[in-house]
N, C-alpha and C positions, 0 to 999 in steps of 0.2 A: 281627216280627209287625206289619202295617198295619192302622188298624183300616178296617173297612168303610164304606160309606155308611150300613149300617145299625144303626150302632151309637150308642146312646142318650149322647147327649150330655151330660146330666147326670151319666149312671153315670158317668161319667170323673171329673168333679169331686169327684163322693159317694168314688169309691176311692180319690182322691187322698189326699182327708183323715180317711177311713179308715185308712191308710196313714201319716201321721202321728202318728194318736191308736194306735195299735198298734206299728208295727215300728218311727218313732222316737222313738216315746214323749214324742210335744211335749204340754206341756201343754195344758189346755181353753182356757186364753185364747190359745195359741198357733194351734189351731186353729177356735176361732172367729173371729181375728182377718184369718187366713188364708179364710177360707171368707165373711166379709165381701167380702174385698178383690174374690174372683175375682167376686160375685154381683155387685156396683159394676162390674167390667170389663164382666160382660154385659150388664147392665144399658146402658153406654155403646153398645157394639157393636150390641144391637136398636135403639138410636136414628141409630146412624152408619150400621148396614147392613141395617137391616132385617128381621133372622133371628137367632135366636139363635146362640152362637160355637159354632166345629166344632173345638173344641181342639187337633184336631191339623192342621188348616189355617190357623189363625190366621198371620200374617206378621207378619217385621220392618215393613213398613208401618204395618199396623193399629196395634202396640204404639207410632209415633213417634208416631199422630195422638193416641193416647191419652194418651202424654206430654203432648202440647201440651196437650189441654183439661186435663187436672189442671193443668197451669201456668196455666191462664187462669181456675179456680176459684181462685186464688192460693193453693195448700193451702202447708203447710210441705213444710220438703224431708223430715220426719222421716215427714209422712203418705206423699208420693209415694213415699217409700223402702221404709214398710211395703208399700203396692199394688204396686212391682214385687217384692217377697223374696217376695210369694208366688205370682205371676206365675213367676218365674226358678226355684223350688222344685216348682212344677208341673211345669215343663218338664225340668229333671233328670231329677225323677221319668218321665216320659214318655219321657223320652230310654231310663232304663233299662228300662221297661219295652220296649224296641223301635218305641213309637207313632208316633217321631219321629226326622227322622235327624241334627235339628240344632235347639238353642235361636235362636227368632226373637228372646228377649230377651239376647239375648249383646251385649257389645259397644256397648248402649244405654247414652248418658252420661246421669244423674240429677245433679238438684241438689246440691250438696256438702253435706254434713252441717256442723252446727257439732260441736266436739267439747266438749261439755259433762260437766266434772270429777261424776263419781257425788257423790251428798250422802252423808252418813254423820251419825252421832250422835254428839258430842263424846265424850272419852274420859270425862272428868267426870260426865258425862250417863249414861252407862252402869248404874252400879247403883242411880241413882235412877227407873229403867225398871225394871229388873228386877227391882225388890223393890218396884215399883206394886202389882202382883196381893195378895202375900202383906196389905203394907197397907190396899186394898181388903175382903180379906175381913175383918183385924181392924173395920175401921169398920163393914162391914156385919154382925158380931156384937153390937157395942156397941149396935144400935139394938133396939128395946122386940119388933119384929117381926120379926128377924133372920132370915135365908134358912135352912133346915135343911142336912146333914149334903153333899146333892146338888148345891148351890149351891157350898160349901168346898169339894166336890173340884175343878168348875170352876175355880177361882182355883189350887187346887196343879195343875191340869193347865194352866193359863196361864202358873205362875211354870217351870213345867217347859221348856215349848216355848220360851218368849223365850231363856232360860239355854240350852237348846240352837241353837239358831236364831244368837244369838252366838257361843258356843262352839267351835261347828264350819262355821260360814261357811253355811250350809247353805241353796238357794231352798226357799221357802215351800212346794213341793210336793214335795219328796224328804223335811223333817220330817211333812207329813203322810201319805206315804207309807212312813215308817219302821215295820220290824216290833220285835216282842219281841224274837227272835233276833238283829236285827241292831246290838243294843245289849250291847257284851261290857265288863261293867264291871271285869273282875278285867283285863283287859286296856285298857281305858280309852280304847276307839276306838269309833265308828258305822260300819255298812257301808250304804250310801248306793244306791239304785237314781236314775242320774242321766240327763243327757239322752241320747236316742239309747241304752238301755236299759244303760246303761256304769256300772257299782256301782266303789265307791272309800270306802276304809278312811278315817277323816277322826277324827283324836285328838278327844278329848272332856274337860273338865276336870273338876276332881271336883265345882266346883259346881252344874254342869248334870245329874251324876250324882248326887248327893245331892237336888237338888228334884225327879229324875225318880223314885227309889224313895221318897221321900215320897209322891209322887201316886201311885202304885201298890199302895203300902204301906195309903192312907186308901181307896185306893177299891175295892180285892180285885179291880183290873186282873186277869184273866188274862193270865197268862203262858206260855202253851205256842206253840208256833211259829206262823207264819203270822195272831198276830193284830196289830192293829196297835197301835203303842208310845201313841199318843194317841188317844183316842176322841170322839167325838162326844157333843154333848149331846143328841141324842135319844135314841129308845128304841135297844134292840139291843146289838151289837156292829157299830161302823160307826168305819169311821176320821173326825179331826175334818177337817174344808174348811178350804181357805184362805180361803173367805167367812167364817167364820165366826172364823177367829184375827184374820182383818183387822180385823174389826168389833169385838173385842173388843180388839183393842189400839188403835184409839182411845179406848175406854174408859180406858186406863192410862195414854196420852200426856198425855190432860186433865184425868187425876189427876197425874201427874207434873210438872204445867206446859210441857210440851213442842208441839211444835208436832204438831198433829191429823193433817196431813198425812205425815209420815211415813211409811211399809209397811215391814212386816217383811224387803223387799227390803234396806232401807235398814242393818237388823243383819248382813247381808254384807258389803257395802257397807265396814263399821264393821272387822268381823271383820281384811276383807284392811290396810284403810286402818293399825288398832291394831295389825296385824302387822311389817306394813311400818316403820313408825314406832319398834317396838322390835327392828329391826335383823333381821329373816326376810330371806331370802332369796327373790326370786322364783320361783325353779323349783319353792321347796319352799309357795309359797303358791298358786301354780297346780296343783300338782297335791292341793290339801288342795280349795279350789275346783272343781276338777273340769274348768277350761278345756282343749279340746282346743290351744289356741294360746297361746303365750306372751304374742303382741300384747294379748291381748282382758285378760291381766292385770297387763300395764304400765301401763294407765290409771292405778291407782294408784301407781303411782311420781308422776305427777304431781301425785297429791293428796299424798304425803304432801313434794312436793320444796314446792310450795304452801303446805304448813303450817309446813315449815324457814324458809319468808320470811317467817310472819305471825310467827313465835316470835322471829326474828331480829332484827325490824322492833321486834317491841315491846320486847328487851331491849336491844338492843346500844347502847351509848353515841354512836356515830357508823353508826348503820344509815342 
């Protein structure tokens, strides 16, 4: 299928990433990210040509001049890298659609990335995080004007998610995307709906299952299928946001003394790194992670061959 002259140029955009946020199930920051980038190309293209872009005319030309000026805004190689993935991810997509009978972003060389070692949370560090929340709501009982019964389940529903969120390696949107059902505790696994709509059984430990039927237990969670295993703190039945786990575990990092900046990304992070380190295997921590590529979960081996030389360094007699 070609599209026409007459065919709305936005529409293409709008279904692009329609089409992410549905069939492959990227997250909201993945597609507003992407839906930034393309509005910045057009954005450049009304100033370079005059008209807005006709997506499926666009050229390998246009996309070199565009390279150049992002290099002459002097952006990072990690920004221009984002602006063409979602450039390159349009045009797939277009390609399979029929729109097009070739990527003009093919074959385009970008600035090299640095490859910078994921951060993670010491091991040490670990359960003086995860028992933030619970200590939290003790202090916040102690005070004269304590929060009521609504307030404590928040905190057992925060010490719940971190405990899982460790646990089982798990992005910040597949735990808030977890149902009742897909927590089988007499069996001791989560069934995970992940990227590109691809679910994965991911072992669960008993202490992330133990602070999870707490918070269930205190709050008269429903339990029947199809709701979801964390709730939000507003009204209703509504799964919790990552906005809002985010926000809240700064709270805990700055109770914990830990550093603020951290994201719940960073307890994956942790998860693979703590695994690695106590002798896993890769094939079986990629497929607990959900990576469709081996590569994308070798980074850590670095981190933890990294950590064999901080340990070495400090103990060895002649390091």
């Amino acid at each position: 299928m070609q599209a026409g002259p007459g065919m709305d140029r936005d529409a293409i955009a709008a279904r692009f990433l329609g089409h992410l946020e549905t069939e492959r199930a990227c997250s909201a920051y993945t597609a507003r990210n992407y839906g930034h980038s393309l509005r910045e190309f057009a954005r450049w293209y009304r100033a370079a040509r005059g008209s807005d872009p006709d997506w499926v005319r666009v050229g390998r030309d246009d996309l070199r001049l565009y390279l150049r000026q992002l290099g002459r805004r002097e952006l990072g190689a990690g920004t221009v890298s984002l602006h063409f993935s979602a450039l390159r991810t349009l045009y797939r997509w277009l390609l399979r659609e029929g729109l097009v009978e070739g990527s003009p972003a093919r074959g385009l060389r970008l600035p090299k990335l640095k490859k910078a070692l994921p951060r993670f949370v010491a091991e040490p560090d670990i359960p003086r995080l995860l028992a933030a929340p619970l200590k939290e709501w003790e202090r916040a009982r102690a005070s004269p004007d304590g929060p009521g019964k609504a307030a404590g389940v928040m905190f057992l529903r925060d010490a719940a998610i971190l405990e899982v969120l460790y646990s089982c390696g798990l992005r910040i949107s597949e735990a808030c995307g977890l149902k009742v059902e897909g927590v089988d505790v007499a069996g001791r696994r989560v069934r995970v709906m992940g990227k590109g709509k691809k679910e994965r059984d991911v072992p669960v430990g008993e202490p992330a299952l133990r602070a999870l039927r707490a918070y269930w237990e205190e709050s008269g969670h429903p339990t029947e299928p199809g709701q979801p295993a964390f709730l939000g703190g507003g009204e209703g039945i509504s799964a919790v946001t990552p906005a809002e786990v985010q926000r809240r575990l700064k709270r805990y990092l700055a109770a914990a003394g830990m550093d603020p900046a951290l994201t719940p990304h960073k307890l994956r992070h942790s998860f693979a790194t703590h695994l690695l380190d106590h002798g896993a295997d890769l094939r079986s921590v990629q497929e607990m992670l959900g990576h469709a590529r081996l590569q994308t979960t070798e980074v850590y081996t670095h981190v933890s061959a990294a950590r064999l030389r901080e340990v070495y360094d400090a103990a060895h007699p002649r390091a």
